[in-house]
C-alpha positions as a LaTeX table, in Angstrom:
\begin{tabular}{lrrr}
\hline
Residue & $x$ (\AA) & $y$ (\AA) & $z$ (\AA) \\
\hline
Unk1 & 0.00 & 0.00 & 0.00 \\
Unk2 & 1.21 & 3.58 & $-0.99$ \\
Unk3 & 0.23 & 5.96 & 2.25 \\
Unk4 & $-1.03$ & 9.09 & 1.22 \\
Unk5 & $-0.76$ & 12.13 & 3.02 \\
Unk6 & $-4.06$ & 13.99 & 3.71 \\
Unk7 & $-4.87$ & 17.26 & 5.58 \\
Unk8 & $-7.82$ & 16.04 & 7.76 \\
Unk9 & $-8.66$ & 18.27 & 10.65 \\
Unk10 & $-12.06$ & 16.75 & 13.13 \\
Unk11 & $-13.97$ & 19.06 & 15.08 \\
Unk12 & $-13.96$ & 17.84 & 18.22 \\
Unk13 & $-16.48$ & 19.72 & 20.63 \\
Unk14 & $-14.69$ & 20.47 & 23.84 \\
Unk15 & $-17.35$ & 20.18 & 26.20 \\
Unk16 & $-17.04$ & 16.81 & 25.50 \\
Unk17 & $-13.58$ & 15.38 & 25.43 \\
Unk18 & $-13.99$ & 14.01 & 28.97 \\
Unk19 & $-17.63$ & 11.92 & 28.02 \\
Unk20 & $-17.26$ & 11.17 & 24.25 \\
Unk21 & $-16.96$ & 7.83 & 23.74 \\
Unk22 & $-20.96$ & 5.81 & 24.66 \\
Unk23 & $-19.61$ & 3.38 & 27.00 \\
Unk24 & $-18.75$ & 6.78 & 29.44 \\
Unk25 & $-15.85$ & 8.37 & 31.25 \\
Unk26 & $-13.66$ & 5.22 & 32.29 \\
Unk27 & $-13.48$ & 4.22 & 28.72 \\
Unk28 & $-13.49$ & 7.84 & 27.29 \\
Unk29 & $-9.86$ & 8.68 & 29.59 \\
Unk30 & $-8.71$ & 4.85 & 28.52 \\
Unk31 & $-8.60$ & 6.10 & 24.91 \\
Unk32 & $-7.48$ & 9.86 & 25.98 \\
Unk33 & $-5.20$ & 8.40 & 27.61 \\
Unk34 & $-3.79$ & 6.65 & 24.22 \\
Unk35 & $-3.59$ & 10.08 & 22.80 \\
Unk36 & $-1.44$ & 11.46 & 25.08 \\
Unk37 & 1.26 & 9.26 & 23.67 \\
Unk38 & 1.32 & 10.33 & 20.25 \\
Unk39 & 2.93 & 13.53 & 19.57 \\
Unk40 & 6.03 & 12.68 & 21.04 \\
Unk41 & 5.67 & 8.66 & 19.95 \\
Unk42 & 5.12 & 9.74 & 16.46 \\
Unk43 & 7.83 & 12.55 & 16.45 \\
Unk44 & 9.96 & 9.29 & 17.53 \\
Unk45 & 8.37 & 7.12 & 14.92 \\
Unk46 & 9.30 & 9.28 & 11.83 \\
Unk47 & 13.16 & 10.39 & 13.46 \\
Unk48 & 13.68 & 6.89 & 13.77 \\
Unk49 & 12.39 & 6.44 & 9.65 \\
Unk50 & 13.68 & 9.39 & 9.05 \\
Unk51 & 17.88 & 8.31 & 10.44 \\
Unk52 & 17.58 & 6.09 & 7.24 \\
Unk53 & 16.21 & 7.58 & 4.27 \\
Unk54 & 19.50 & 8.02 & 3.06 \\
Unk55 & 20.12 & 3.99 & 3.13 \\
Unk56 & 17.14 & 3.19 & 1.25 \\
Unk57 & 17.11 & 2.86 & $-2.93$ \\
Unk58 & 13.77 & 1.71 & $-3.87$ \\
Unk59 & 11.73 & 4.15 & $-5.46$ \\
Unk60 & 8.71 & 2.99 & $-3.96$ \\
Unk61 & 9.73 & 2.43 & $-0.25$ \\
Unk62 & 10.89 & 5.69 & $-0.26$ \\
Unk63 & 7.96 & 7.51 & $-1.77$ \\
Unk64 & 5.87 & 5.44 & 1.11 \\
Unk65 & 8.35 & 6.72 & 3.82 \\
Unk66 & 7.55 & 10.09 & 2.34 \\
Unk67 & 3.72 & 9.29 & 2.98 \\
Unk68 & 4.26 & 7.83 & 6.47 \\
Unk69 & 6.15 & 10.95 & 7.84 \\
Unk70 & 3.14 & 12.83 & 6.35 \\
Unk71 & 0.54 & 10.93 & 7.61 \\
Unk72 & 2.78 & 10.53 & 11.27 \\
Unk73 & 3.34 & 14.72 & 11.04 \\
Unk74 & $-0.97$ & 15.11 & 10.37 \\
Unk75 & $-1.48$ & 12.41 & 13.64 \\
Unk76 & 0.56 & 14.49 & 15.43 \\
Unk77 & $-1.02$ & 18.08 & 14.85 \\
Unk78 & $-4.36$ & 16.61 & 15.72 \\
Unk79 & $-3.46$ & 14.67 & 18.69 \\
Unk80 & $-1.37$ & 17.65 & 19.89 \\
Unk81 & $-5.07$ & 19.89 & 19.64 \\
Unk82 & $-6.93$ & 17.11 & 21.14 \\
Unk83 & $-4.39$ & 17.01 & 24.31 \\
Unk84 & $-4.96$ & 20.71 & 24.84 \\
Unk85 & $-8.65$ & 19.85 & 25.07 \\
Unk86 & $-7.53$ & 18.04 & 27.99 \\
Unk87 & $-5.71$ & 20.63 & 29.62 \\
Unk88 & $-8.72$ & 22.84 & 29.36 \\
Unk89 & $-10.47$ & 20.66 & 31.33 \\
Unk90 & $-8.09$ & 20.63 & 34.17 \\
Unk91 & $-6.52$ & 17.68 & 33.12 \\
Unk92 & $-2.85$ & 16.82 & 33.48 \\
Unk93 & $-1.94$ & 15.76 & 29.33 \\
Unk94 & 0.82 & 18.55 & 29.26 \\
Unk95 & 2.44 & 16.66 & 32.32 \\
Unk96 & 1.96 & 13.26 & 31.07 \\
Unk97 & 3.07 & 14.35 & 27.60 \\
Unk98 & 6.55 & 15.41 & 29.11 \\
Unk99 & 7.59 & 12.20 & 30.75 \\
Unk100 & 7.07 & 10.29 & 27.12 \\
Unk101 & 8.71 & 12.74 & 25.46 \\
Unk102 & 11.22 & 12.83 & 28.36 \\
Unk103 & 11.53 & 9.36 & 27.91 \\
Unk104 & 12.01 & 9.18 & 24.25 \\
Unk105 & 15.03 & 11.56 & 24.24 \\
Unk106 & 16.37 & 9.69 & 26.63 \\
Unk107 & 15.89 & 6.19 & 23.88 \\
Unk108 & 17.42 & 8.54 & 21.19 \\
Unk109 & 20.60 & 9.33 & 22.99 \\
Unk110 & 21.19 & 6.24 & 24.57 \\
Unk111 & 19.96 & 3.32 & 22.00 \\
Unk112 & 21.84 & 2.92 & 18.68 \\
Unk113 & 19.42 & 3.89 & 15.43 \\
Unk114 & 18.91 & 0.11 & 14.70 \\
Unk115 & 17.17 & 0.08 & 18.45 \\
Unk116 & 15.40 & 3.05 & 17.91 \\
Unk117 & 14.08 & 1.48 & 14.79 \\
Unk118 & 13.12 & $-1.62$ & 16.33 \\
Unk119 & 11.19 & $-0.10$ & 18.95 \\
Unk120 & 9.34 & 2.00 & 16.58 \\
Unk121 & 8.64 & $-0.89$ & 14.59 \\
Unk122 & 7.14 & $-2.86$ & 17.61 \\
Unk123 & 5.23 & 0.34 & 18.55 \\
Unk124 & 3.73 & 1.16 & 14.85 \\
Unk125 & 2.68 & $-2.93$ & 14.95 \\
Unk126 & 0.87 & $-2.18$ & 18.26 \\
Unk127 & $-0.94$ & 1.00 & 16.68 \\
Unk128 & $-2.06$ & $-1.41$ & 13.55 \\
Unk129 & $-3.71$ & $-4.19$ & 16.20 \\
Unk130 & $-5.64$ & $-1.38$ & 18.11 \\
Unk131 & $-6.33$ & 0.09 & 14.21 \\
Unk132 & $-7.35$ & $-3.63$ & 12.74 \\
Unk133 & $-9.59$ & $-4.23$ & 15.69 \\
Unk134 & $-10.93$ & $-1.12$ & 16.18 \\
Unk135 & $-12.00$ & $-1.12$ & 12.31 \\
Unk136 & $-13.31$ & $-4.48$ & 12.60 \\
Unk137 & $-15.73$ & $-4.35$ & 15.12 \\
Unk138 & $-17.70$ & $-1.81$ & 15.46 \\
Unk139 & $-18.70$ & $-2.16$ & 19.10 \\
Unk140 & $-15.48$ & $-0.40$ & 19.63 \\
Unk141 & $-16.67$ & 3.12 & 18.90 \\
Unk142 & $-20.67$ & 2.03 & 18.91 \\
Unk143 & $-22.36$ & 5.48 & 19.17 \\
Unk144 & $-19.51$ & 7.39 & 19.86 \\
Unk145 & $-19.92$ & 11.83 & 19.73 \\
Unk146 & $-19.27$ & 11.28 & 16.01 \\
Unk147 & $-16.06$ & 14.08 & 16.08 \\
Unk148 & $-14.02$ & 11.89 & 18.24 \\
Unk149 & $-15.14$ & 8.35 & 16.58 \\
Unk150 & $-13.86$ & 10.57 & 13.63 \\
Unk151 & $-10.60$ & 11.44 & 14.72 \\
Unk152 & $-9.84$ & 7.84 & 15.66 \\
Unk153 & $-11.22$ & 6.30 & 13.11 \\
Unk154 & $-9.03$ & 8.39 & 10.62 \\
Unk155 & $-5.93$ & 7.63 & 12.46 \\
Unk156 & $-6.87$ & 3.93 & 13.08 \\
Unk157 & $-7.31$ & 3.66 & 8.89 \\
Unk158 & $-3.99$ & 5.70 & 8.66 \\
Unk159 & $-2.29$ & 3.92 & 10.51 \\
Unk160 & $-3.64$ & 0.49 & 8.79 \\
Unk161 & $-2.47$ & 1.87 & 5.29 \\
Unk162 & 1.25 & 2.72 & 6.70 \\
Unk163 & 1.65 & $-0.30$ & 9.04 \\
Unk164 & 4.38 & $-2.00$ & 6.63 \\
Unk165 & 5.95 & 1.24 & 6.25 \\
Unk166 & 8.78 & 0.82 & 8.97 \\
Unk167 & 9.30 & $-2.63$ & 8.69 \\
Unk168 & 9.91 & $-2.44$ & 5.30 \\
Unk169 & 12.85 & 0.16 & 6.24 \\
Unk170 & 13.82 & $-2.42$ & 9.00 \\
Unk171 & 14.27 & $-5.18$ & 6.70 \\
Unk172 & 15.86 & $-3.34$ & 4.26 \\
Unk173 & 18.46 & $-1.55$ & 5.94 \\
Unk174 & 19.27 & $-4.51$ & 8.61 \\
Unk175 & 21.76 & $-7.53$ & 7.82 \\
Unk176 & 19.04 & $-10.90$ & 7.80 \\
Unk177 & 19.84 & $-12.88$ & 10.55 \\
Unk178 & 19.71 & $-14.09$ & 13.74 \\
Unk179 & 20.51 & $-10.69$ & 15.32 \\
Unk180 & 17.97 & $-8.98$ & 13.65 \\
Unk181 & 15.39 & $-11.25$ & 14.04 \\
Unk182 & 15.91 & $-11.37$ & 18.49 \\
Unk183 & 16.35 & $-7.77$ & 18.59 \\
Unk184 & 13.23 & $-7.57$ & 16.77 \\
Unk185 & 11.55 & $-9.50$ & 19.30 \\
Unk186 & 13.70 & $-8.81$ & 22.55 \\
Unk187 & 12.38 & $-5.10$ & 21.90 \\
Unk188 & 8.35 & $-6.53$ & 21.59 \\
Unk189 & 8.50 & $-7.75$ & 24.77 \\
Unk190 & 10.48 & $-4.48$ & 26.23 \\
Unk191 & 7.77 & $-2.06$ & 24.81 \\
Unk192 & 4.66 & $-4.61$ & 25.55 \\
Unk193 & 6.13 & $-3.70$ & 29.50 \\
Unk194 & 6.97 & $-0.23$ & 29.35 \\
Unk195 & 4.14 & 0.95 & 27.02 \\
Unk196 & 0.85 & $-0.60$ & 28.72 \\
Unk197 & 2.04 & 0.03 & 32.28 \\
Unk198 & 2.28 & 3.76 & 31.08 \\
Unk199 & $-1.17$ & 3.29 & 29.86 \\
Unk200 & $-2.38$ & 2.15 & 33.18 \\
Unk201 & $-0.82$ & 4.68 & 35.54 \\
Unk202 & $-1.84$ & 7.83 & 32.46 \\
Unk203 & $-5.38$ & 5.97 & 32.18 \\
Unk204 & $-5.34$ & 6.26 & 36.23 \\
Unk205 & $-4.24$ & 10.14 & 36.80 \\
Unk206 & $-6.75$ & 11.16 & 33.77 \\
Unk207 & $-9.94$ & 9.42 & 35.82 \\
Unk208 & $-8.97$ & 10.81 & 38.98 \\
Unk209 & $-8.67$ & 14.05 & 37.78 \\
Unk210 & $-11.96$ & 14.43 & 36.28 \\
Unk211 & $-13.87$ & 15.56 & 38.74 \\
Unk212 & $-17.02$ & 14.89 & 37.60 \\
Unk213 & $-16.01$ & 11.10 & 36.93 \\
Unk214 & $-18.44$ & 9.26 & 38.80 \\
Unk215 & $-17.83$ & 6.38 & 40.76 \\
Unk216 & $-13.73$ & 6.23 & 40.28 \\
Unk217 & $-13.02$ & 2.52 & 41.45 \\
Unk218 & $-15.92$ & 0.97 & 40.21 \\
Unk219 & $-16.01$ & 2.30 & 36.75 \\
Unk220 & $-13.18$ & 0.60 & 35.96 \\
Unk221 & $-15.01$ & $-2.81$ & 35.74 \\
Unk222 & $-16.41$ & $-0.95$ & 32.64 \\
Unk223 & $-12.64$ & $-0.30$ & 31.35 \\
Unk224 & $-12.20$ & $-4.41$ & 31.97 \\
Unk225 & $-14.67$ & $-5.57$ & 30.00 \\
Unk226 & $-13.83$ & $-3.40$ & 26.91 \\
Unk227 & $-10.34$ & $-4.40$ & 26.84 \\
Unk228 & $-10.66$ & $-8.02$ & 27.96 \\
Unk229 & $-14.70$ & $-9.17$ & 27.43 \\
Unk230 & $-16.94$ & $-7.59$ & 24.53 \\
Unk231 & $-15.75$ & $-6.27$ & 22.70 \\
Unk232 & $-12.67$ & $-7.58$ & 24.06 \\
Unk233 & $-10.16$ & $-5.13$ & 22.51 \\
Unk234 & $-6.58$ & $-6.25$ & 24.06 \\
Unk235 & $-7.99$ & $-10.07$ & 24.35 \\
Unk236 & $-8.28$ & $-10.18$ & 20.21 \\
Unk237 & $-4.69$ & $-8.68$ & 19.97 \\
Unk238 & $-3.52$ & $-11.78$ & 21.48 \\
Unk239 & $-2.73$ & $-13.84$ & 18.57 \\
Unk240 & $-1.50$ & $-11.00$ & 16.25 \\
Unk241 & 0.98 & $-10.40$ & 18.80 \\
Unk242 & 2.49 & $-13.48$ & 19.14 \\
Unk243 & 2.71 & $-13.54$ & 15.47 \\
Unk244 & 4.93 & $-10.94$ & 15.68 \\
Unk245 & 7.46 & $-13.03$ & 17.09 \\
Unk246 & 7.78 & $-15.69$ & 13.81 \\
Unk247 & 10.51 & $-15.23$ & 12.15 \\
Unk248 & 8.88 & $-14.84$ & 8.68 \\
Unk249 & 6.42 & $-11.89$ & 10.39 \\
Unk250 & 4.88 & $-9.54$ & 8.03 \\
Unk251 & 2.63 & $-6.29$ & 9.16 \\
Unk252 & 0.40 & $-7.37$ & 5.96 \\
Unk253 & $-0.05$ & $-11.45$ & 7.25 \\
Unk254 & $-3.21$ & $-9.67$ & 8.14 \\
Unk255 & $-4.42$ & $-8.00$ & 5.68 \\
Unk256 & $-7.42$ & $-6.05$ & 5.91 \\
Unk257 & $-6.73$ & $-3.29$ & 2.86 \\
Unk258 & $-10.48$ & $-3.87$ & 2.43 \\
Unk259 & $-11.26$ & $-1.43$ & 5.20 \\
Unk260 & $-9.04$ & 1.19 & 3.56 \\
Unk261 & $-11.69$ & 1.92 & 1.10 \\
Unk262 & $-13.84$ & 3.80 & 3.85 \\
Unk263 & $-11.16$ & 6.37 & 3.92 \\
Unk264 & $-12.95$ & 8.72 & 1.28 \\
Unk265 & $-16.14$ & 8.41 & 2.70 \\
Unk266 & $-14.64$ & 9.24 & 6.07 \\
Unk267 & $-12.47$ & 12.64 & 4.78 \\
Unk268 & $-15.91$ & 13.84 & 3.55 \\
Unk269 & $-17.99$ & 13.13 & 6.21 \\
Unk270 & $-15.48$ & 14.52 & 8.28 \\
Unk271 & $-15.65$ & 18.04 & 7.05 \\
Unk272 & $-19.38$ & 17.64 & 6.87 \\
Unk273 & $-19.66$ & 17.61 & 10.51 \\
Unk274 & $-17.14$ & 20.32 & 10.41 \\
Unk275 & $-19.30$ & 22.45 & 8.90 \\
Unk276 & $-22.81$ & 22.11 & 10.40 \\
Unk277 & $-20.79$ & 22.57 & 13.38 \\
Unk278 & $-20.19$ & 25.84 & 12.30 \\
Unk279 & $-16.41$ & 25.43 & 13.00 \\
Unk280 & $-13.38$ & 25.34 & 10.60 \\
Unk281 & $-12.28$ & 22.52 & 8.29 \\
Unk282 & $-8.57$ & 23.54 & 8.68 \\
Unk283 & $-6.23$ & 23.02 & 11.50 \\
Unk284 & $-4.59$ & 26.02 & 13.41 \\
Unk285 & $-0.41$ & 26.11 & 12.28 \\
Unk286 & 1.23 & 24.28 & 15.42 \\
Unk287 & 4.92 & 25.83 & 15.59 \\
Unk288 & 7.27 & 22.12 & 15.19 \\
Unk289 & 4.50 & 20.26 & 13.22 \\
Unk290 & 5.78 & 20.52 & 9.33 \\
Unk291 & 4.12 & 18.51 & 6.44 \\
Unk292 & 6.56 & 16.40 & 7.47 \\
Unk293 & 9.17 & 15.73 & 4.44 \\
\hline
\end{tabular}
């Protein structure tokens, strides 16, 4: 698949960012809480591309890594306007935004490139599970507030059309064997650790800072049986994550380019609830978010 670069901005009604999603607060902060990652995870994601352009010689892998930095540069404006929505309502994504970013300098001054590649390869093949499912099933975003099922569901069919994007770099640029393949997988199972216990403890602070998130404790048994029961969003990962770990892996094994045909559909709709809205179709200039070439 050839990513394509599109200028898609969402209105997303601020009274709202802290009860969007149907299923209510617990599971509206678990997927806020996704978002606070992404600026500075897909910063990381196109540096880490980005370190080997200059090693790459087909044509069409590198007019693809052209349209994943574009695409990864568009992700990033919008989640970067969605975050302040959650600052403006008094909760802490500014703060949490600094330790991953924080923590990613720290990854690009410590790890070599090839590390830095291999966790953003891990990372982009953990954006296309929540992306597959997500597209899949429909329970997911059910009867969402249709600007934020939007946004997501842009990014989730996004990120579907780039997910071979980065591997394809990976395998071209690293020597085949046996190191490349455990490295591969030793830094899976690194980021599996580090990135969903970050998910817990952000998921955590945004809940109990909403204060007018009812019931705190027990509304997580709501955040449970999303992820793990119906409609069981981590729970269907399972086996495309262990798949990761063969040695002949491929992002497209599961190929659902099907899905990629709502993205038209989507872009339009998108800017049709824009407009009755009454807000703009175009995104506010962020300073340090490019087109991304």
């Amino acid at each position: 698949m050839m990513p394509v670069r599109r200028d898609v901005h969402p209105h997303l009604p601020p009274d709202r960012i802290c009860d969007w999603h149907e299923r209510g607060r617990h599971v509206t902060h678990y997927i806020n809480a996704l978002s606070i990652f992404f600026p500075a995870g897909e910063r990381f994601f196109m540096d880490s591309v980005r370190n080997y352009r200059d090693r790459i010689t087909d044509p069409q892998l590198k007019q693809a890594v052209a349209g994943f930095i574009g695409q990864e540069a568009m992700h990033t404006r919008e989640h970067i306007l969605y975050n302040r929505l959650l600052d403006e309502a008094g909760l802490p994504a500014s703060k949490l935004d600094s330790v991953v970013a924080k923590l990613l300098n720290l990854l690009r001054k410590i790890l070599p490139k090839s590390w830095q590649l291999a966790h953003t390869i891990a990372l982009e093949h953990y954006t296309a599970m929540l992306a597959g499912g997500m597209l899949a099933d429909p329970r997911h975003m059910g009867d969402s507030e249709p600007g934020y099922r939007q946004v997501w569901t842009w990014h989730a069919l996004e990120e579907t059309e780039h997910k071979a994007v980065a591997f394809d770099v990976w395998n071209a640029v690293m020597k085949p064997g046996p190191y490349r393949y455990l490295l591969r997988a030793f830094t899976m199972l690194t980021t599996t650790v580090t990135f969903w216990a970050m998910v817990f403890v952000f998921h955590i602070r945004l809940v109990m800072a909403d204060r007018h998130c009812p019931n705190k404790l027990l509304g997580f048994g709501r955040v449970l049986n999303f992820l793990w029961g119906s409609p069981g969003v981590l729970r269907r990962m399972i086996p495309e994550w262990l798949d990761y770990f063969r040695p002949g892996f491929h992002p497209w094994d599961e190929d659902n380019r099907a899905e990629l045909a709502r993205i038209a559909p989507l872009v339009a709709e998108i800017e049709e609830t824009a407009i009755r809205a009454g807000a703009s179709t175009r995104a506010p200039s962020i300073r340090g978010v490019s087109a991304g070439v």
